[in-house]
VEXDREN-2710 file (C-alpha; in Angstrom, 1 decimal):
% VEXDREN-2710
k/r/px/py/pz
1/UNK/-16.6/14.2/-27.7
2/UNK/-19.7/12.3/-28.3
3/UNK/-19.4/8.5/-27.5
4/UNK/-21.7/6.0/-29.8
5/UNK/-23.2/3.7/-27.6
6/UNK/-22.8/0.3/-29.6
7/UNK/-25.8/-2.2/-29.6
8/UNK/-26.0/-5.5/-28.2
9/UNK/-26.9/-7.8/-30.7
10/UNK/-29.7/-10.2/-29.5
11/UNK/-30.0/-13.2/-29.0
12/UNK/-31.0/-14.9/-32.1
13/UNK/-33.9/-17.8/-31.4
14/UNK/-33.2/-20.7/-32.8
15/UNK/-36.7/-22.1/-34.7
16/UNK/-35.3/-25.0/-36.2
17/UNK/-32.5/-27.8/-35.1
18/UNK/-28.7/-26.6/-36.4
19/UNK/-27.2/-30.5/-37.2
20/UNK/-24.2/-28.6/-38.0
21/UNK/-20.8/-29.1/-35.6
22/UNK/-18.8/-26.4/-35.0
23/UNK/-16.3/-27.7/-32.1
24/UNK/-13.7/-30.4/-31.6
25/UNK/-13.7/-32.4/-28.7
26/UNK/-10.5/-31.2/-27.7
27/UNK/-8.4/-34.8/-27.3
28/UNK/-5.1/-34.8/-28.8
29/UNK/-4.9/-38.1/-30.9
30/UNK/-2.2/-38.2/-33.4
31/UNK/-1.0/-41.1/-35.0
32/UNK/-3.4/-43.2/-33.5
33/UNK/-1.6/-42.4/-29.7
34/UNK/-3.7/-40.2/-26.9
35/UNK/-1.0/-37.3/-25.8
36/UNK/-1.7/-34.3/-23.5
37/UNK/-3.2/-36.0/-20.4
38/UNK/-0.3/-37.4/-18.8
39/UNK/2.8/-35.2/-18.0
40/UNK/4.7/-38.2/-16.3
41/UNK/6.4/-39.9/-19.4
42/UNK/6.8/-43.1/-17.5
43/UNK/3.0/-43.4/-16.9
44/UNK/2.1/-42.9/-21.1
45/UNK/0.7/-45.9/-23.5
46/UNK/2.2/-49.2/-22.9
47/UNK/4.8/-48.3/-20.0
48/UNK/1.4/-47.4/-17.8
49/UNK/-0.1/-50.8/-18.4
50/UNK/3.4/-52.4/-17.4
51/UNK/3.2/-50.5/-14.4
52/UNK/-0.4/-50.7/-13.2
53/UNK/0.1/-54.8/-13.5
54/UNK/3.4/-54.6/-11.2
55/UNK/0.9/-52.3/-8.5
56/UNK/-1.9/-55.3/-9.0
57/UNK/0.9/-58.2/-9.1
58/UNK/2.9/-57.0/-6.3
59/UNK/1.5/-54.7/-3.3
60/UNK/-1.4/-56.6/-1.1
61/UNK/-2.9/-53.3/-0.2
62/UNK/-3.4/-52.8/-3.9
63/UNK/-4.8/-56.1/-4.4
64/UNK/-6.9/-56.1/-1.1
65/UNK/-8.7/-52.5/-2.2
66/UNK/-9.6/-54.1/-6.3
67/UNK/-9.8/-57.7/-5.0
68/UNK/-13.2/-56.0/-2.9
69/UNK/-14.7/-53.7/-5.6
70/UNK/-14.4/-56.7/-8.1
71/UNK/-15.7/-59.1/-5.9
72/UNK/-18.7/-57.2/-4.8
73/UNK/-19.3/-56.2/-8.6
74/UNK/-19.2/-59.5/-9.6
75/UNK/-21.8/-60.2/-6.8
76/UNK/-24.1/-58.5/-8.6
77/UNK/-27.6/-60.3/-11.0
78/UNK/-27.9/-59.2/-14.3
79/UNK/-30.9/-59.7/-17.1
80/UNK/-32.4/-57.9/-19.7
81/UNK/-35.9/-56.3/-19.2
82/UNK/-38.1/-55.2/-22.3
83/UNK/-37.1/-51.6/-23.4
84/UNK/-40.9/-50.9/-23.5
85/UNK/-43.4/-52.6/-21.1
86/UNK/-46.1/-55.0/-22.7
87/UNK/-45.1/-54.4/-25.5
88/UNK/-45.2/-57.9/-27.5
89/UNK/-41.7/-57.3/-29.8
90/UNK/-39.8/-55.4/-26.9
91/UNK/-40.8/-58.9/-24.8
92/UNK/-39.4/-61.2/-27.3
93/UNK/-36.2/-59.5/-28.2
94/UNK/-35.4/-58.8/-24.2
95/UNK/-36.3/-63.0/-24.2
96/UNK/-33.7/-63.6/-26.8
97/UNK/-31.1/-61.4/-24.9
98/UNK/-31.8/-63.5/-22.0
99/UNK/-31.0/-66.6/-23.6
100/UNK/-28.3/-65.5/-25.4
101/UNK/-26.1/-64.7/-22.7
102/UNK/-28.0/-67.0/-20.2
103/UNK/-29.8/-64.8/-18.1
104/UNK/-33.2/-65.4/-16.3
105/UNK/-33.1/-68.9/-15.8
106/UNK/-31.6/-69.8/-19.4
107/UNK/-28.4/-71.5/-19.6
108/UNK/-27.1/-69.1/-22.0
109/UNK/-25.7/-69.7/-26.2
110/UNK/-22.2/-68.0/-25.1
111/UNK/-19.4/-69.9/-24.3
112/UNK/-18.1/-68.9/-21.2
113/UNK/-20.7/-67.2/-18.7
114/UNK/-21.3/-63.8/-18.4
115/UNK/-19.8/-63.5/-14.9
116/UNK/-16.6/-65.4/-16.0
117/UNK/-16.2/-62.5/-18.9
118/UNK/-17.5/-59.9/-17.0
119/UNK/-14.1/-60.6/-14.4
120/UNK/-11.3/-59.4/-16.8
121/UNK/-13.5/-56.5/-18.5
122/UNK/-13.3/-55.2/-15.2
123/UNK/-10.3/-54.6/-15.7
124/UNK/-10.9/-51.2/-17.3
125/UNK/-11.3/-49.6/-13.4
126/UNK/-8.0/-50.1/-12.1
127/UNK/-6.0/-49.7/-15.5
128/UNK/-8.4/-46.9/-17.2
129/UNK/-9.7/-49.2/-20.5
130/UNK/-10.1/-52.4/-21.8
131/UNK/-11.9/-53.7/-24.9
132/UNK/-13.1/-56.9/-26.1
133/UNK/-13.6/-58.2/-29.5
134/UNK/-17.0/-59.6/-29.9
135/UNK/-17.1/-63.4/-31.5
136/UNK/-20.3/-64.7/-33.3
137/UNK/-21.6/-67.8/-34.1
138/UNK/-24.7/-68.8/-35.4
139/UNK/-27.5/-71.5/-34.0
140/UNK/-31.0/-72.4/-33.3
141/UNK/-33.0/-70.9/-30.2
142/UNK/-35.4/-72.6/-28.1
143/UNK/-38.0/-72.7/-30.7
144/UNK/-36.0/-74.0/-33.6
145/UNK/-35.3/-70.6/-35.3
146/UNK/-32.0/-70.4/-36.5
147/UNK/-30.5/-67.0/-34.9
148/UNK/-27.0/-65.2/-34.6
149/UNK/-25.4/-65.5/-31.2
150/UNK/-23.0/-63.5/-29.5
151/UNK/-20.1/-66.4/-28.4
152/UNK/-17.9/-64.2/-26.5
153/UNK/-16.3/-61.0/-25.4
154/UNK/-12.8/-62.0/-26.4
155/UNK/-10.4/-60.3/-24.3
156/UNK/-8.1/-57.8/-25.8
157/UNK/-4.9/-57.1/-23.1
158/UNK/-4.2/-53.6/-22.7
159/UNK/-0.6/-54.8/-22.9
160/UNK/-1.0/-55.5/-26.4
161/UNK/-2.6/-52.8/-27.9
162/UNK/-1.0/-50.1/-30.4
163/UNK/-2.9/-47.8/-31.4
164/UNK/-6.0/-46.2/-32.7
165/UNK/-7.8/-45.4/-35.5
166/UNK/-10.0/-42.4/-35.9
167/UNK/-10.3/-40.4/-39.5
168/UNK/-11.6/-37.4/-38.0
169/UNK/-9.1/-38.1/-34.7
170/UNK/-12.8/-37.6/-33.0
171/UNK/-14.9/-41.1/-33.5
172/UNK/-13.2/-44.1/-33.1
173/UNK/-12.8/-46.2/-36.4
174/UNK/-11.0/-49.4/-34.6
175/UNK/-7.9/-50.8/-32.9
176/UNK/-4.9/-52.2/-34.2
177/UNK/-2.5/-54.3/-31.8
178/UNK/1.1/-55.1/-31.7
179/UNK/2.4/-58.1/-33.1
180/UNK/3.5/-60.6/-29.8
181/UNK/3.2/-63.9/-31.2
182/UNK/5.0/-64.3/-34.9
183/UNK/2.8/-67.2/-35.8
184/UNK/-0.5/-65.0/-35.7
185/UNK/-0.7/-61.4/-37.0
186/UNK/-3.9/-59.7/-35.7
187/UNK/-6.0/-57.6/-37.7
188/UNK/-7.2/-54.2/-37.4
189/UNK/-10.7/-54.4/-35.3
190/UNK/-13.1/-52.3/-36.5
191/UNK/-15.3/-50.3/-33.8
192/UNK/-18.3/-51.7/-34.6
193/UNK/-17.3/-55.2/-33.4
194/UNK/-15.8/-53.7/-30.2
195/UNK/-16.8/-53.6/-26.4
196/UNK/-14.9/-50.6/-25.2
197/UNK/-15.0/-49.7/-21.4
198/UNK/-13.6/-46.7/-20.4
199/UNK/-13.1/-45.4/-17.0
200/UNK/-13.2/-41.5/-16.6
201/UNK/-13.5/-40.6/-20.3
202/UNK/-13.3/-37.4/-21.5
203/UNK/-13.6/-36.0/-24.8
204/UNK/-11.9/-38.5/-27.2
205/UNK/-9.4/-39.9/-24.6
206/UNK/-10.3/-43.6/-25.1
207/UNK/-7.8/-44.5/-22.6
208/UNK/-9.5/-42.7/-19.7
209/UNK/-8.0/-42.7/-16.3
210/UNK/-8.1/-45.7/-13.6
211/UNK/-8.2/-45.6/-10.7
212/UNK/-4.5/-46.4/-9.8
213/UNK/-3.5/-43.7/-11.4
214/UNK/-3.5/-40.9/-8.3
215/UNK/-2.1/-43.8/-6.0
216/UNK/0.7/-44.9/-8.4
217/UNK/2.8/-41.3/-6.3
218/UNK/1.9/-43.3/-2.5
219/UNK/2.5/-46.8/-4.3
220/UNK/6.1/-45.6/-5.5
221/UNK/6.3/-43.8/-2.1
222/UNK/5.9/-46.7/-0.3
223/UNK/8.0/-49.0/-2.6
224/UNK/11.2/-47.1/-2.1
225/UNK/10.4/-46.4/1.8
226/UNK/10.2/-50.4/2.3
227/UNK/13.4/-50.6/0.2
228/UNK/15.6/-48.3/2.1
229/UNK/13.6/-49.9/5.7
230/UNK/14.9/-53.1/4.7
231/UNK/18.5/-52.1/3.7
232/UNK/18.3/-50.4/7.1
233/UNK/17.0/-53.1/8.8
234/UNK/19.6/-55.7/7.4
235/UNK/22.5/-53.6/8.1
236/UNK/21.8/-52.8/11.4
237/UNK/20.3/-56.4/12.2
238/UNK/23.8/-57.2/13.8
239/UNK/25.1/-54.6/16.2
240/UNK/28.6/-53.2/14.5
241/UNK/30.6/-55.0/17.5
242/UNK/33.3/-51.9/19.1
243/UNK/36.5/-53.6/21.1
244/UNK/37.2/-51.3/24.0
245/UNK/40.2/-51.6/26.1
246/UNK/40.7/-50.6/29.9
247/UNK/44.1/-49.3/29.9
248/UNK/43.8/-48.8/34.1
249/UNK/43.1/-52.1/34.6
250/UNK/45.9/-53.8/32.2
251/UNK/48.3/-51.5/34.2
252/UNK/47.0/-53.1/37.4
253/UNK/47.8/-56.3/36.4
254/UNK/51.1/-55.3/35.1
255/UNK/50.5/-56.3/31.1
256/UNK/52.6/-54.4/28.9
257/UNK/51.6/-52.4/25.4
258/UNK/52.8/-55.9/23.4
259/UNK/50.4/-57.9/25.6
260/UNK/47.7/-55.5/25.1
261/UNK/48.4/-55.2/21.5
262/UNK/47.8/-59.0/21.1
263/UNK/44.5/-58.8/23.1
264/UNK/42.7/-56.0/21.0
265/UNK/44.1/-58.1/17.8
266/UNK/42.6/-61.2/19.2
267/UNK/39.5/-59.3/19.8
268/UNK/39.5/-58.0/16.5
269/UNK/39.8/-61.5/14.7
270/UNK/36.5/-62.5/17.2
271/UNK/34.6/-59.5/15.6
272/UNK/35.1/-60.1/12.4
273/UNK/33.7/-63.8/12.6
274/UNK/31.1/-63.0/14.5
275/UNK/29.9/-60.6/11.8
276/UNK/30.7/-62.8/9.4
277/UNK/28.8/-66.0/11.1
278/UNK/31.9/-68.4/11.5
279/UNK/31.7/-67.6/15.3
280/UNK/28.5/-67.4/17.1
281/UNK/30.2/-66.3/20.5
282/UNK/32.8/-63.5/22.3
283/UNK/35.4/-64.8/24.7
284/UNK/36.6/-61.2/26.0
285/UNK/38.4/-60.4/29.6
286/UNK/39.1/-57.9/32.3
287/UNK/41.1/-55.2/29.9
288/UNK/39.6/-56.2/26.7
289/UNK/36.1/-56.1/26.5
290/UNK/33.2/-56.0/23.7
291/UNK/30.7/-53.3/23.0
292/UNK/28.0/-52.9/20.1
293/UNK/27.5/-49.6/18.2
294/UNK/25.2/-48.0/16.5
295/UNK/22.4/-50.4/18.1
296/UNK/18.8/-48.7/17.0
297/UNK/15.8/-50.8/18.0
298/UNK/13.3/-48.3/17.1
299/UNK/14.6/-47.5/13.4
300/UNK/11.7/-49.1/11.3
301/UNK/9.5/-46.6/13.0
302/UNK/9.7/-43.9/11.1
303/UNK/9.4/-45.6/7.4
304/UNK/6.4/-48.0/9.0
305/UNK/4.0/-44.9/9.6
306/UNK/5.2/-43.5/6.3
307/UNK/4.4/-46.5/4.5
308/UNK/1.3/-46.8/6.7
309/UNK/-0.6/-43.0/5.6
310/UNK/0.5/-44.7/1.8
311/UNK/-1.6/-47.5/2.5
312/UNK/-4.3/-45.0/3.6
313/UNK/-4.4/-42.9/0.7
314/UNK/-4.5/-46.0/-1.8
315/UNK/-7.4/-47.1/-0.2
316/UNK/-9.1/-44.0/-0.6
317/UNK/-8.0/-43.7/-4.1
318/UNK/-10.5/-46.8/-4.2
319/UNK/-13.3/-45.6/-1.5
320/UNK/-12.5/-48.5/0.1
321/UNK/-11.1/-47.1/3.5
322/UNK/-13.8/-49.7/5.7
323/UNK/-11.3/-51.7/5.1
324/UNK/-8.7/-50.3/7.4
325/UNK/-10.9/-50.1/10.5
326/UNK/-9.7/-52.7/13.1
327/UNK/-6.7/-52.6/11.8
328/UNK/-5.7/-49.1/13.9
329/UNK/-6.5/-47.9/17.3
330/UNK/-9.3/-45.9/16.0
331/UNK/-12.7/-46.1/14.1
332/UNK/-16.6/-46.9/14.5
333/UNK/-19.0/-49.1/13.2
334/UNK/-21.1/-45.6/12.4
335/UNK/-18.2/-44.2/10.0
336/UNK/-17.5/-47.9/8.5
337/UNK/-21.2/-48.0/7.3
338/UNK/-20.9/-44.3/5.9
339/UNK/-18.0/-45.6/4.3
340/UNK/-19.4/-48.8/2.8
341/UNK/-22.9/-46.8/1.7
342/UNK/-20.4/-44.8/-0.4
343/UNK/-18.3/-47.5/-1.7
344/UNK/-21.7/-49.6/-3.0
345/UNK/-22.9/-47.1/-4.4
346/UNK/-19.7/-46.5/-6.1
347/UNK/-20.5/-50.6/-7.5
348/UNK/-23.4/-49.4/-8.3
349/UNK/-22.3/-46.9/-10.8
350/UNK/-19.6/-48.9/-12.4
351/UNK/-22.3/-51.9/-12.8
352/UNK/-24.3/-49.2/-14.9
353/UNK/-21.0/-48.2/-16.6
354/UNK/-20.9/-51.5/-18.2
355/UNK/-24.3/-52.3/-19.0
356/UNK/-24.7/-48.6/-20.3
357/UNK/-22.0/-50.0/-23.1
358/UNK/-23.7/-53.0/-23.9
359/UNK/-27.0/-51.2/-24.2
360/UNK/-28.3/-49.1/-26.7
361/UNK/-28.4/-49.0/-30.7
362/UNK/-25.2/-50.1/-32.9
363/UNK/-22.1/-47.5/-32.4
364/UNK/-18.6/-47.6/-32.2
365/UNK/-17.2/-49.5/-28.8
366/UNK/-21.1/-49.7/-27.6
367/UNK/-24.5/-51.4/-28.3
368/UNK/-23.6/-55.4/-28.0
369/UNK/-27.6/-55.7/-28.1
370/UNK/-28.8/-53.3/-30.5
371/UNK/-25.9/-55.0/-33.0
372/UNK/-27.6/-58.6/-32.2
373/UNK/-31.4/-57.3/-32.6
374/UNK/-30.3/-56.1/-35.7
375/UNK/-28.7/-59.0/-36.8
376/UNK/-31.6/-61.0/-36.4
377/UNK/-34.8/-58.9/-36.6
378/UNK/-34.0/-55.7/-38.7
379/UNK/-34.0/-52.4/-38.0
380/UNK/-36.9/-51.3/-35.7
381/UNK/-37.1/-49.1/-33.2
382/UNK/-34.7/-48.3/-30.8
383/UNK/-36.7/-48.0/-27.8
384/UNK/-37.6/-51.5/-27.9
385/UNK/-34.4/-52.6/-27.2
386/UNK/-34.0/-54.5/-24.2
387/UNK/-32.3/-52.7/-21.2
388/UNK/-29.3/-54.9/-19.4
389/UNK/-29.9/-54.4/-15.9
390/UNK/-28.3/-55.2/-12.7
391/UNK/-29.7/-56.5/-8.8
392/UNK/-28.1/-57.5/-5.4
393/UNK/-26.2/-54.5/-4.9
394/UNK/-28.3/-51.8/-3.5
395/UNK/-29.6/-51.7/0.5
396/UNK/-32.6/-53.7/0.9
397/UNK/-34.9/-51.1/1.4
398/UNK/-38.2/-53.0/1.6
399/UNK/-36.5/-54.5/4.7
400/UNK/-35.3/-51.0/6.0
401/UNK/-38.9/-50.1/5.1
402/UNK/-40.8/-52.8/7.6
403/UNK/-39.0/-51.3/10.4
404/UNK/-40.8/-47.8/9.8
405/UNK/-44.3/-49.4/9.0
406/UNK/-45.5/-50.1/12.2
407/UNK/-44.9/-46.7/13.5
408/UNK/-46.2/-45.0/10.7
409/UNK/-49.9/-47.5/11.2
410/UNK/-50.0/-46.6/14.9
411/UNK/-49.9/-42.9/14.2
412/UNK/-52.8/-42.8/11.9
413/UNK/-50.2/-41.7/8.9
414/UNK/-50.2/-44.9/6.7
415/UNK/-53.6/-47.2/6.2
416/UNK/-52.9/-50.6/6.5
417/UNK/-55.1/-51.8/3.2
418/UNK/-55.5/-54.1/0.6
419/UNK/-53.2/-51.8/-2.3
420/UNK/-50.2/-51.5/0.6
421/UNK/-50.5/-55.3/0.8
422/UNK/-50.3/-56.0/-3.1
423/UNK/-47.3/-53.4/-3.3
424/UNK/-45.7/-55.9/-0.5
425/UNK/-46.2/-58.8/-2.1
426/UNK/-45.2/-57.5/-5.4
427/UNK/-41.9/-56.6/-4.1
428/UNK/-41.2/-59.7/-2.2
429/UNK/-42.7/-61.5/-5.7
430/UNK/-44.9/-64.3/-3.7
431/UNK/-47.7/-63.5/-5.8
432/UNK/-51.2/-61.5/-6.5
433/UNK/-53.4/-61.2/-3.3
434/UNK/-56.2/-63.5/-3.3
435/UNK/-59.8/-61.7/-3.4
436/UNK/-60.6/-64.0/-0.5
437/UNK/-57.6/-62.6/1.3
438/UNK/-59.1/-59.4/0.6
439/UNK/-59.3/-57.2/4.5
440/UNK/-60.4/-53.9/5.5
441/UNK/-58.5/-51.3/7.2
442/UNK/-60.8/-51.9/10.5
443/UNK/-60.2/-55.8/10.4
444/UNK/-56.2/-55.5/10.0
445/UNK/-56.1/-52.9/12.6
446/UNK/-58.0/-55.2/15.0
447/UNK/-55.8/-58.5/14.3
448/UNK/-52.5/-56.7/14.8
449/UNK/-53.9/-54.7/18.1
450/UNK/-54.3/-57.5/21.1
451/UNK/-56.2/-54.6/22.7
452/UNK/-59.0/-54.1/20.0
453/UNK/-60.1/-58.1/20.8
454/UNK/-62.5/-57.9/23.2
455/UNK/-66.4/-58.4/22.6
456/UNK/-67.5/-55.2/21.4
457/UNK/-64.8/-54.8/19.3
458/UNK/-65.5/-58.1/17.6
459/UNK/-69.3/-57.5/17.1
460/UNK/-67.8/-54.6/15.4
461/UNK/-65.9/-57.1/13.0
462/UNK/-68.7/-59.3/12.5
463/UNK/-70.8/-56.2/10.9
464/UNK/-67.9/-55.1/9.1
465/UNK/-67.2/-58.4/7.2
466/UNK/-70.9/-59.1/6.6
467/UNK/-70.8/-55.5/5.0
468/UNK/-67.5/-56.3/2.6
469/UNK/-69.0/-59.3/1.7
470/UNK/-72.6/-58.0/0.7
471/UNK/-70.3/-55.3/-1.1
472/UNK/-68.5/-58.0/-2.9
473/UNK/-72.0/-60.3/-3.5
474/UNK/-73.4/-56.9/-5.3
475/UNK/-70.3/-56.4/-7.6
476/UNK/-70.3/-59.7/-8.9
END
């Protein structure tokens, strides 16, 4: 039987740009809720945000691990720089940015500061979103031009929102939120006059996922481990007291079963206020006596390391295990700094995160500045936006950097000269070296060597400044 080979179609090359979409994003929103993600009903919409506030409200491990992310975000500087440089338009719309939200030495047109805001919309990490409304006003710059101003990211609680609006169940349209207060009946918020911040978003899941979310399993763990530790440790505070009676020694001193009857019923009646707190003592005697049962000193052990490797795996969950060194037997300054390289540069990326939303043209839950450029410029061109940027959080490397000079001078593999010296001062930003100041590689290398200071050496110098300045007499 002969077999026809079939053909392998090639690969048809594509010669102009297809602005057609073919897929979905794949997120299942229907009726303006996010299903699919979460299997754990208890953990879905409204009932997550009730929970993830108890975890932040309630267990100090939890607050410890997001009280030091926040804390060291919120350390960070933030301005906006041109989007192009020397560029005369990018220059005055990054100015305007500036003042608007009181950047760069300007007291800023908003009405709480940047920093103050920037506190609760962090709030997206931990939970998994958060989105502010963005209020206007209008006013006159420093120059007297009447401009639009952005006066706030109101706050939007997570607690309070309902549900979604998307047409196409792909783009987000706007918000709507539940009705708490009956005097005030909020609006829907359209997307376009939205901050949305999103942590771990995929697709069209608006709602992300924070980062409590894989220690919410060792945070219930350890909730119900300290609840049965302490119903343990209350019911076996006070030893179950156990009468015991010496039946040899009543029949030595000749009591009979009615007298020995009336002892263990005394003793009995001493138990049972001693348990109960009305007696704080025992009076017992040779036949009678008083024992304690079920006496475990040592039963808190068990639940304390469980609760223990909980607190562990919560503070990974937020890269911030440095924190539990010192606290155990074990650990090294070398493994705390991996550690804390890891968890700033985890700042780091979250600091981009939020100036990535405010960035950029007019879209929905994104572009604060293009929105405002817009609003008081026109249209123009997107790459002269200015660029929000963040300092203060990465290593100081110019100061890691001097340590390495020296070494790198003495073996002959970096020249000490006039362009290594302006880079120096640019980054330390004490200003342009003067042409005075200006120094050869031979007269830097003599200063800095004691050794190269002898008489020879500075005849050598002489020359070689008398040439750099004939050099300099013939430029000019």
């Amino acid at each position: 039987m002969n077999y026809r080979r079939r053909q392998r179609a090639r690969h048809i090359r594509a010669f102009d740009a297809n602005y057609h979409q073919y897929g979905i994003s794949g997120t299942q929103l229907s009726g303006g809720r996010i299903s699919g993600y979460e299997q754990n009903t208890k953990l879905i919409g409204r009932n997550w945000i009730a929970e993830a506030e108890e975890m932040l409200r309630t267990d100090p491990i939890v607050f410890r691990c997001w009280h030091l992310l926040r804390q060291t975000l919120l350390s960070a500087t933030w301005r906006f720089e041109p989007g192009i440089e020397d560029d005369p338009t990018a220059e005055i719309y990054a100015d305007y940015a500036n003042e608007c939200f009181g950047f760069d030495g300007y007291s800023g047109q908003m009405s709480l500061s940047f920093e103050e805001q920037l506190s609760y919309l962090l709030q997206f990490i931990p939970i998994g979103y958060r989105y502010a409304e963005e209020i206007y006003k209008s006013g006159k710059d420093k120059n007297g031009n009447p401009r639009i101003w952005l006066c706030k990211f109101a706050d939007r609680e997570p607690s309070s929102h309902d549900r979604w609006l998307s047409r196409d169940g792909q783009i987000l349209d706007g918000v709507i939120q539940i009705m708490n207060n009956v005097k005030v009946k909020p609006e829907p918020i359209p997307a376009n006059k939205l901050l949305l911040l999103t942590f771990n978003k995929t697709g069209s899941n608006f709602e992300g996922m924070g980062m409590l979310r894989p220690a919410w399993f060792f945070w219930r763990t350890k909730q119900n481990t300290s609840t049965m530790m302490s119903i343990g440790v209350d019911r076996w505070a006070i030893p179950t007291p156990r009468v015991t009676v010496d039946r040899s020694v009543a029949e030595m001193q000749g009591l009979s079963d009615g007298d020995i009857d009336s002892m263990i019923d005394d003793a009995e009646a001493q138990a049972a206020a001693f348990v109960a707190g009305e007696q704080a003592y025992l009076i017992e005697n040779a036949a009678v006596k008083f024992d304690s049962y079920g006496v475990q000193p040592a039963q808190a052990a068990g639940p304390l390391e469980v609760i223990k490797e909980c607190d562990n795996q919560i503070s990974q969950a937020f890269f911030a295990q440095f924190s539990n060194l010192g606290i155990s037997d074990t650990g090294a300054r070398s493994v705390g700094e991996i550690h804390l390289s890891v968890f700033r540069r985890l700042a780091i990326n979250l600091c981009d995160l939020v100036a990535g939303q405010i960035n950029g043209p007019d879209r929905a839950g994104g572009g604060t500045i293009g929105r405002l450029i817009r609003f008081n410029f026109g249209e123009d061109d997107a790459s002269k936006l200015p660029r929000l940027v963040h300092q203060g959080l990465d290593n100081d490397t110019l100061a890691d950097s001097f340590e390495k000079l020296e070494p790198l001078v003495r073996g002959g593999i970096l020249t000490p000269d006039d362009n290594l010296e302006r880079s120096i001062r640019g980054k330390l930003g004490i200003g342009e070296l003067p042409e005075m100041a200006e120094r050869s590689p031979f007269e830097r290398s003599v200063v800095s060597n004691p050794r190269l200071q002898s008489g020879n050496y500075q005849s050598a110098l002489l020359a070689e400044q008398l040439i750099m300045r004939k050099k300099r007499n013939n430029n000019e």
